[in-house]
N, C-alpha and C positions, 0 to 999 in steps of 0.2 A: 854186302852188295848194295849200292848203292840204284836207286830210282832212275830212268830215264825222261830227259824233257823230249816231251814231244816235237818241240821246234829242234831239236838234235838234227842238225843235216847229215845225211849218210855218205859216208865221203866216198867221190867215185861214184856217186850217182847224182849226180848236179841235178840241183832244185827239189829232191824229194829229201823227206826230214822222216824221224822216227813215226810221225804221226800219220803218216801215205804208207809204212808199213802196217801198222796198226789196222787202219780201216780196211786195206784190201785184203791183209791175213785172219784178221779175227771179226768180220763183218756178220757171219753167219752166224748165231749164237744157237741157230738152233741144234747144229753138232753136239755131237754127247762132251767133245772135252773143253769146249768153248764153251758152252751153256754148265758146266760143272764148277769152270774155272767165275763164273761170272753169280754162282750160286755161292761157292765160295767168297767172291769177295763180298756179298750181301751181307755173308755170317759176319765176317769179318772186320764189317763197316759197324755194326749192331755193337761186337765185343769191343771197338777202336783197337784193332788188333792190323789194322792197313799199313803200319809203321816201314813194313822192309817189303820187297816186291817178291811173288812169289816164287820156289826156288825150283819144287819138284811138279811131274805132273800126275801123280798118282797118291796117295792118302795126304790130303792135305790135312795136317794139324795144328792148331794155335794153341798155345801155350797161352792162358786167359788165368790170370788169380792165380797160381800157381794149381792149376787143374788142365786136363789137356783135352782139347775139344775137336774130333772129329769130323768132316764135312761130307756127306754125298747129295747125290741128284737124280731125279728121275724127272723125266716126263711123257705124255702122251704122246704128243706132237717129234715127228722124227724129222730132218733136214731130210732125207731122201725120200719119194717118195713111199705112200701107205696106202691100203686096203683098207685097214682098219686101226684106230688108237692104239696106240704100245699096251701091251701090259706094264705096270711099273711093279718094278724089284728095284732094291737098295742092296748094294753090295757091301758085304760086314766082312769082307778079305783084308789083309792089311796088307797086301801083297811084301810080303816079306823079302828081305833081301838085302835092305838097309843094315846095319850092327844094329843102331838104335833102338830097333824093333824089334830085335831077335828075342828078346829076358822075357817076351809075355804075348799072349795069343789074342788080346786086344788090348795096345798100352795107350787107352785115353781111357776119360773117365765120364765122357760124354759122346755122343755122335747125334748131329742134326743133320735130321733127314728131308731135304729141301724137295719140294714138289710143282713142278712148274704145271699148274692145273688147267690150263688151256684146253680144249678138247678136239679142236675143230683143225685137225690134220689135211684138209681137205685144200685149206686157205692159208698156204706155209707164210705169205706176206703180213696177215693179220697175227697170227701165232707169232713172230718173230716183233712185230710191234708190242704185242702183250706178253713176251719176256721180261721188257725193261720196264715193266709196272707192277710191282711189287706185289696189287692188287691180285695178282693171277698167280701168287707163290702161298703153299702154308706148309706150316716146318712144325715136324715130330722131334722130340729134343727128348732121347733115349738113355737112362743112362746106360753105360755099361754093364754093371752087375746085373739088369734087368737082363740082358741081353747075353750073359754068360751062364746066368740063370736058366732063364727058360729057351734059350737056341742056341746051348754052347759050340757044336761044330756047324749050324749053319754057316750059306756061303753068301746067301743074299737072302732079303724076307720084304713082303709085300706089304703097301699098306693095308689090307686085312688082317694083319697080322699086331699093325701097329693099334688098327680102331679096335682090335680086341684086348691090347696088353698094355696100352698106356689111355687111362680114362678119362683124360684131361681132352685128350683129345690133340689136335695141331694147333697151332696158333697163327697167326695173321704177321706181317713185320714189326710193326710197332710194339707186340709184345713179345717177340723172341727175345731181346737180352734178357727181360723177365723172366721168362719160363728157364733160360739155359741155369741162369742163378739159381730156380728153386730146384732145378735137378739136381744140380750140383753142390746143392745146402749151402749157399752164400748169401752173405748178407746184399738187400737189393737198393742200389746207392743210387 
């Protein structure tokens, strides 16, 4: 599959280009599958793993070093209105259904658990400006066997779960491909 240009005109709809869909469909990032897919493509950007455009909208995996690297997302901050801050859970379903996935009950060998740490649901304009700053993300980079380990039929698990079972702690953007490496026992290039 190949990449869209944005200057791509949508034929049959004189003067509008792929990029007039772009900004009116996907503008909202504060959505769970628009703010996932954009968490995604952070991991993504870290591992140079942006090569082909994304295919599915549910377990997205990269194929990184010859190791397979899971992505989720949570945040505080919800697009519809709130009372009060999300709870944040990380869902560790692989929602099965793929062939691919069928032979193992988590087939990666890592999963990074992206946190868009905003808090202030209150102010959905400022939240959705402090999306696209990396500064307000930190990511848990879990391996699997931890996590087949000690919550083998979990279906989702919280960051308390993570500040208790990974000591290193989350990390900030600039050292994610770092930390994903040493989960993953790679040399760090």
């Amino acid at each position: 599959m190949r990449k869209l240009h944005p200057h791509q005109e949508i034929v049959g709809l004189r003067g509008l280009t792929v990029e007039d869909f772009w900004i009116w469909g996907y503008s909202d990032l504060l959505t769970n599958v628009i703010r996932n897919t954009f968490a995604e493509f952070m991991v993504g950007f870290a591992l140079g793993c942006l090569h082909t455009p994304k295919r599915r909208q549910d377990l997205i995996i990269f194929d990184y070093r010859d190791k397979r690297v899971a992505v989720r997302a949570a945040s505080y901050v919800q697009s519809e209105p709130q009372k009060k801050k999300s709870k944040i859970n990380f869902d560790l379903r692989t929602h099965l259904g793929y062939d691919e996935y069928k032979a193992t009950l988590r087939p990666v060998d890592c999963y990074v658990f992206c946190l868009f740490t905003c808090a202030d649901f209150e102010n959905k304009e400022a939240a959705r400006t402090a999306l696209i700053n990396t500064a307000y993300w930190r990511f848990y980079v879990v391996a699997t066997t931890l996590l087949n380990e000690k919550v083998p039929q979990k279906k989702t698990i919280g960051v308390g779960w993570m500040d208790e079972n990974c000591p290193d702690g989350p990390v900030e953007f600039p050292d994610l491909k770092r930390r994903i490496d040493q989960i993953l026992g790679l040399p760090t290039w």
